[in-house]
N, C-alpha and C positions, 0 to 999 in steps of 0.2 A: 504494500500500500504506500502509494506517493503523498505526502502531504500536501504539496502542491496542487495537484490535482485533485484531491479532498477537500480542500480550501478551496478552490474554485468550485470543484461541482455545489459545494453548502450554498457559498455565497450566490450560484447562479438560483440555485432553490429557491433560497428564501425572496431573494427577489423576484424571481419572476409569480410567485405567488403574490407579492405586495403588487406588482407591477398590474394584477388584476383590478385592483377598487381605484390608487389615481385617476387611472384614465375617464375610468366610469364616474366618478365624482363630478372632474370637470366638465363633462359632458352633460352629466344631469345635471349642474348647476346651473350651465347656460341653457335648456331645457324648461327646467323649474323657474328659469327668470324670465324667459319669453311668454311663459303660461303666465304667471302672474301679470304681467306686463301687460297683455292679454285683457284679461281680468280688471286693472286698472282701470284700462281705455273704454270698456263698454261696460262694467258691472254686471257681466251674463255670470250668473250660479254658476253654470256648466264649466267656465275656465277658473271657478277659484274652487272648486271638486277639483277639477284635475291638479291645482298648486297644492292643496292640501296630501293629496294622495302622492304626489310627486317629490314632495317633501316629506315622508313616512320612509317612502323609499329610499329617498337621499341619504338619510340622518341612519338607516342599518348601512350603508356603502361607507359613509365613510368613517363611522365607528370601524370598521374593520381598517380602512384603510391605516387609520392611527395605530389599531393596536401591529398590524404587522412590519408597521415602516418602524417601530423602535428595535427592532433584532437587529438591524442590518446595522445601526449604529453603534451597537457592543462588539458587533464581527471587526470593525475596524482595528478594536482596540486590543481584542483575543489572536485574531488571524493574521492578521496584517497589520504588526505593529511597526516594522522597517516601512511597509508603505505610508501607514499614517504621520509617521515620523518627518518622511520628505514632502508631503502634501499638506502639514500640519497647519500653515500659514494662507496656504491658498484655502482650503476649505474651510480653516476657520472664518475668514472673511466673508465667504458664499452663505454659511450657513448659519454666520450672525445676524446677515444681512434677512436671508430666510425667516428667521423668529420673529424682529422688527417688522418687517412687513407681510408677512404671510399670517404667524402662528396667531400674532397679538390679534391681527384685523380678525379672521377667522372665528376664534374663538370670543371674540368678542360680543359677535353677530350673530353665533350661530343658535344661543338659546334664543334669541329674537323667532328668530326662522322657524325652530323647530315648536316655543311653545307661547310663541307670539301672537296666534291667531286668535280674535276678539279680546286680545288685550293691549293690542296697539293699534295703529291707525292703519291704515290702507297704504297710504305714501311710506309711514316708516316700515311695516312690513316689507314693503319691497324694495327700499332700501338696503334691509337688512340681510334679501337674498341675494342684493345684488354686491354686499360686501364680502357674504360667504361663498360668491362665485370669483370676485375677482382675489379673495385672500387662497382659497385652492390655485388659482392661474399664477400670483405671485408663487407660491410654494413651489412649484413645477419651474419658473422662472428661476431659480438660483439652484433646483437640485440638475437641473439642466444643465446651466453655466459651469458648475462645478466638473460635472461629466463633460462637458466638452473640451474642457480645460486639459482633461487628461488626452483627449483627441485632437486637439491642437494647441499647447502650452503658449501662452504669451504674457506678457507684463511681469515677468518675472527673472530671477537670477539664481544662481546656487551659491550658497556659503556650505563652508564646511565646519562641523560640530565636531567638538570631541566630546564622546562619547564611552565610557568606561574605558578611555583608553586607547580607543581608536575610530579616526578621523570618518566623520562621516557627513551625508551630503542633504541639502536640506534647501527647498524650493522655496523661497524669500520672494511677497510682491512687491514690483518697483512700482508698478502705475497699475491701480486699480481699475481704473474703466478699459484701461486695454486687455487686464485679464479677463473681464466681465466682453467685452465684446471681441471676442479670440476668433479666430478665422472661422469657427465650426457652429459659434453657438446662437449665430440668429435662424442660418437654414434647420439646426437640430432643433430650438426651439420652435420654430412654426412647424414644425414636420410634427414633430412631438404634440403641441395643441391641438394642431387641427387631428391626427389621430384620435384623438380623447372627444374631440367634438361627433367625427366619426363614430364613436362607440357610442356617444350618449344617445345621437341622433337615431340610430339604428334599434338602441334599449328601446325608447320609446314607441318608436315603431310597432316593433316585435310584439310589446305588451298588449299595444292597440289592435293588433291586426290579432294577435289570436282574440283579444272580445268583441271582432266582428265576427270571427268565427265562431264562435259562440253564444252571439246575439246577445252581449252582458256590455251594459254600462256605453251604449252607444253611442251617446251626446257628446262624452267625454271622449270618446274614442275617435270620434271621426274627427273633435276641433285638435287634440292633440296629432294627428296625422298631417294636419292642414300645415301645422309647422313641421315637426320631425319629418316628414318625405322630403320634401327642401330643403331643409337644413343637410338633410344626409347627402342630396345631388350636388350641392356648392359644395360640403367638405372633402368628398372625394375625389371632387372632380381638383379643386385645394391640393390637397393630398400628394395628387400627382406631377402639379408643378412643382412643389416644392420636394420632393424628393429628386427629380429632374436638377433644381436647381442645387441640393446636394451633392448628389452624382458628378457635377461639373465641377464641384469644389475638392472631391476627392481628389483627383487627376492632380491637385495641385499639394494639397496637402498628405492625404494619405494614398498615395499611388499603387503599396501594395494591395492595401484591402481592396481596392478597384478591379484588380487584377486578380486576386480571388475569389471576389462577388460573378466574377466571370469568367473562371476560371481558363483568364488569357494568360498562357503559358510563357509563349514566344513573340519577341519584341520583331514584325515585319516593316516591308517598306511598304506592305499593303493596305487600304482601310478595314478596321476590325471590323465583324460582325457581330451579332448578339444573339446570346444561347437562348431559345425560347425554353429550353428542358434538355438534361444530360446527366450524364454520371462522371463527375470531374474523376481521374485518377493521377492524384498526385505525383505515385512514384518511377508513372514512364511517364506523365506531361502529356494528356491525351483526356480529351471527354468522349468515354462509350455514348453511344446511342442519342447523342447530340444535334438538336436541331437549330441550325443558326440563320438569323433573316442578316444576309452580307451589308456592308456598310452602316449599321444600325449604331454600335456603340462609339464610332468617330462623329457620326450625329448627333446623338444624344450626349455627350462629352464637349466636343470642339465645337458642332455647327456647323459643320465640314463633314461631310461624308465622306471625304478622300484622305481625311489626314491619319495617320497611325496611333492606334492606343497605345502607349508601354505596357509592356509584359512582364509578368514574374522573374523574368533571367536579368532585369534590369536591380532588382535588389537582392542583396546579399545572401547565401543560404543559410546562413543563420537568424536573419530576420527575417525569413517570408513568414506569414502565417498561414495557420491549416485553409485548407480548399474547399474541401467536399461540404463542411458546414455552413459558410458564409453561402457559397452557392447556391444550395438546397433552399436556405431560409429564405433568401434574395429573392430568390423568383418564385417562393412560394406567397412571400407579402406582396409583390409584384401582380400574380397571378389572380391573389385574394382581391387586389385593392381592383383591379382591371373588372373582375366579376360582380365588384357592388358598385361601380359605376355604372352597369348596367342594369342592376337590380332597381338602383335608385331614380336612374331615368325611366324605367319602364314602368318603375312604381309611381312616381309624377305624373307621366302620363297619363294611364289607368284612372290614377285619379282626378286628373282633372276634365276627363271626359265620363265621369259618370261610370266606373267600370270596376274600379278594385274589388267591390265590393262581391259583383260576379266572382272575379277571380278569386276562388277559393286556393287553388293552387298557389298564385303571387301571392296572396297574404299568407299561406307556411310557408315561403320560400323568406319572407319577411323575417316571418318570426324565429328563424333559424342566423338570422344575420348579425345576433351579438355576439355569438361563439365565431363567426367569417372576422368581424373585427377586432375581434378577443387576439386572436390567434395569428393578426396580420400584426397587431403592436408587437403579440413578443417574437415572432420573426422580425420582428426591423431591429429591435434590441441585440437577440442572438447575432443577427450580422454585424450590429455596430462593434459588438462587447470582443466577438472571438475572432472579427475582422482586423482587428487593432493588436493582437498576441503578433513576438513572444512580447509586446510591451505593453505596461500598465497604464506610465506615462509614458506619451510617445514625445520623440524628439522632434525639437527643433530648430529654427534657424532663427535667429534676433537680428535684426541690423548688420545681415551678412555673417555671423558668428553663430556658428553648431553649437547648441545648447545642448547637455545631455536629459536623457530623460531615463527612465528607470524600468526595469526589466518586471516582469510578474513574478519570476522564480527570487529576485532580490527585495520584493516586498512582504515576504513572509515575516511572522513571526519566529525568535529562536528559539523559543521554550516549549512552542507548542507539538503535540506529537499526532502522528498519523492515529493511532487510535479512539485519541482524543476527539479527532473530528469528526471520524465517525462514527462513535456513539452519538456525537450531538448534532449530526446528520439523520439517524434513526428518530432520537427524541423529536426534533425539530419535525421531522416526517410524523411522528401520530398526532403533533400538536395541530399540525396544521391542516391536517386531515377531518381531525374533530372539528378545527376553527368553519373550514369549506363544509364539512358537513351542515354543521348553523346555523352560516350564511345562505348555503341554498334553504332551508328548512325553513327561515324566517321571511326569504323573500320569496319564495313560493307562497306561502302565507298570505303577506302583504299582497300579492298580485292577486291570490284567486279571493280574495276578501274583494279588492276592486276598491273603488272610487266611490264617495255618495253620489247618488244623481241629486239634480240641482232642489225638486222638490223636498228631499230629505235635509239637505241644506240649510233649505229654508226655514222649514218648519224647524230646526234645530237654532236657526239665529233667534227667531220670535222667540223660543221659549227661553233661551238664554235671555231677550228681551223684556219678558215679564209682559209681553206681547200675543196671548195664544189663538186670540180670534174665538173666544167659548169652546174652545180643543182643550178638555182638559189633559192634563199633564202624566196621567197613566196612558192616556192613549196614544202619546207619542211617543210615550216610553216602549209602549206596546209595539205601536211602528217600526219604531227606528229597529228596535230588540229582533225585531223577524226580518226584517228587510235585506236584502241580496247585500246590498250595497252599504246597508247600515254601519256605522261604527265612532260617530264623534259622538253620542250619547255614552259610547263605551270608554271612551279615551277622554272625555268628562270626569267620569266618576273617577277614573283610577285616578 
């Protein structure tokens, strides 16, 4: 057992499990704040159901999000203690920066949101969703920064430390806003949001389109469609330039992982092509069963169909990294994101001529679409994270001067031992299991419980009003108690 590779595969774990609620967070915030927003402008029941219900859901996404994003924060200090030792300066900065304007706004707002309804006002409620949407967007904003900082170093220098004795190396920043806008982290940031807006757009969806299939909660179902099907054709369609405009920044900064995302081998005088699907094989430098549309990746790189990509034989063979995984992932998120740009156009369509509703078929193809977005985030991840080996922080160039940067096998920890991490690979594995168990089991819950419709609503504001219209007050207890949809009578009492 390698500890290295222990330590990687944990840390890939734990986060690609965290890496599930971010996304979906941000995406239902902007969601849940276009519903309210909604709501606002015309005072229709039907959209402050759907903000209330939209917000129940929110508030279990990202209680989980919290509780699994603080692992990853100990792993630093357990696993990778030499790496946190050299990044110590840079990510403290990103993730003081992060607390200040993320955690504070966030939490600040977020009891508003969650148990704020008929206890504040209509304008400050939506305020207060619209702080707990943009304090998740700052959070993403500096955990971003910090990752891309490792993907393209800038504003910064090495000093050397002594250290029990022996000299060691230690990433010091000189200019803050240069390390905050490093060559990699505006295209990784938008690529990164609009992903998450991606998944919220499609969550929404999804929940909608199975209660048309089901004939449950319809009001709500078709005004929230009216936004999330749009929403989801702009992001995706979003989506795709901005990883385009990525891709063009590789070439310049990380030319290997380019060349592994494609697994272009050999540096020609000819324009490259682009793998539609293949089986890279690293160790004769060949993709089996490879299908490539010619001139494609000199296009989408230079803009130039004729001009030549650099190939793998162009860096050293000590730095290249592995192939077959970047590859796979690449043009499986590729593939995914290609597939809901057309799901989302055709689901626009559909509905704007009177039709989805027919289509029984497009709405499970819908509702199947959180898990296509799910799985397209942590493909772009898995490419970013294993396209960038064998280095943690990658190197680079200052003012014409080779800056170093630091290896993954040199950011371990020294005390820690291969055993060790995998028992707390195991542990971490039932916890999180249980956790996923939960979280499906509570939002299952939440979904088939559904939305109040607007009359339940109502009748729920009067009596909280002291308003019932000679309805006495068992009988809407009555109501609300058997109704499909019933449930603020219930979340009342408790």
């Amino acid at each position: 057992m390698d500890v290295e590779i222990l330590s990687r595969l944990q840390f890939a774990l734990t986060i690609m499990f965290h890496y599930l609620f971010p996304p979906l967070s941000i995406g239902l915030g902007l969601q849940l704040f276009l519903c309210e927003w909604r709501y606002f402008r015309t005072r229709d029941p039907a959209w402050e159901a759907a903000a209330r219900f939209w917000t129940r859901v929110f508030a279990v996404n990202f209680a989980m999000g919290v509780a699994t994003g603080i692992v990853m924060e100990f792993e630093f200090g357990t696993n990778w203690a030499a790496y946190s030792r050299f990044v110590g300066d840079v990510f403290g900065s990103a993730l003081a920066a992060e607390g200040i304007f993320a955690f504070f706004l966030e939490s600040g707002f977020l009891a508003v949101l969650v148990f704020g309804w008929d206890r504040v006002g209509v304008k400050m409620h939506l305020f207060s969703t619209l702080m707990v949407f943009l304090g998740s967007v700052f959070s993403a904003v500096w955990i971003v920064v910090a990752n891309s900082w490792q993907q393209t170093p800038a504003g910064y220098h090495i000093v050397w430390h002594d250290v029990q004795g022996e000299m060691m190396p230690r990433a010091e920043v000189t200019d803050f806003w240069q390390m905050v806008l490093n060559p990699s982290s505006v295209d990784r940031l938008t690529h990164t949001l609009i992903g998450a807006f991606v998944l919220g757009s499609f969550f929404v969806a999804s929940v909608c389109s199975f209660y048309l299939l089901r004939q449950r909660h319809l009001e709500v179902a078709r005004r929230c469609l009216s936004i999330a099907l749009p929403s989801a054709l702009l992001f995706t369609l979003l989506a795709a330039l901005t990883g385009h405009d990525s891709a063009q920044k590789l070439v310049e900064t990380q030319p290997a992982k380019l060349a592994a995302m494609e697994a272009h081998f050999h540096t020609t005088d000819e324009p490259t092509g682009l793998y539609l699907f293949g089986w890279p094989d690293a160790k004769n430098e060949k993709v089996h069963l490879g299908v490539q549309l010619p001139y494609l990746l000199s296009a989408m790189v230079y803009n130039d169909p004729m001009k030549p990509v650099p190939g793998m034989d162009q860096i050293p063979a000590d730095e290249r990294p592995p192939v077959w995984l970047p590859f796979q992932m690449f043009h499986l998120m590729v593939g995914i994101g290609t597939m809901m740009i057309v799901v989302a156009a055709f689901g626009c369509w559909s509905w704007y001529r009177g039709l989805l509703e027919r289509r029984r078929w497009l709405l499970w193809v819908i509702v199947v679409m959180p898990v296509a977005a799910m799985t397209a985030n942590q493909a772009g991840w898995i490419t970013a994270e294993v396209g960038r080996q064998p280095w943690i922080v990658y190197p680079s160039v200052q003012a014409g001067v080779p800056m170093m940067g630091l290896r993954t096998a040199d950011g371990l920890s020294e005390s820690v031992t291969a055993e060790q991490v995998l028992s707390s690979i195991i542990l971490f594995g039932v916890i999180y299991s249980l956790l996923f168990a939960v979280w499906v089991f509570v939002l299952h819950h939440k979904i088939q419980h559904g939305p109040e419709s607007p009359e339940e609503l109502t009748r729920y504001k009067l009596l909280r009003s002291g308003e019932h219209n000679n309805e006495s007050i068992s009988e809407v207890i009555s109501h609300q108690g058997t109704s499909r949809g019933g449930g603020l009578m219930e979340d009342d009492e408790r």
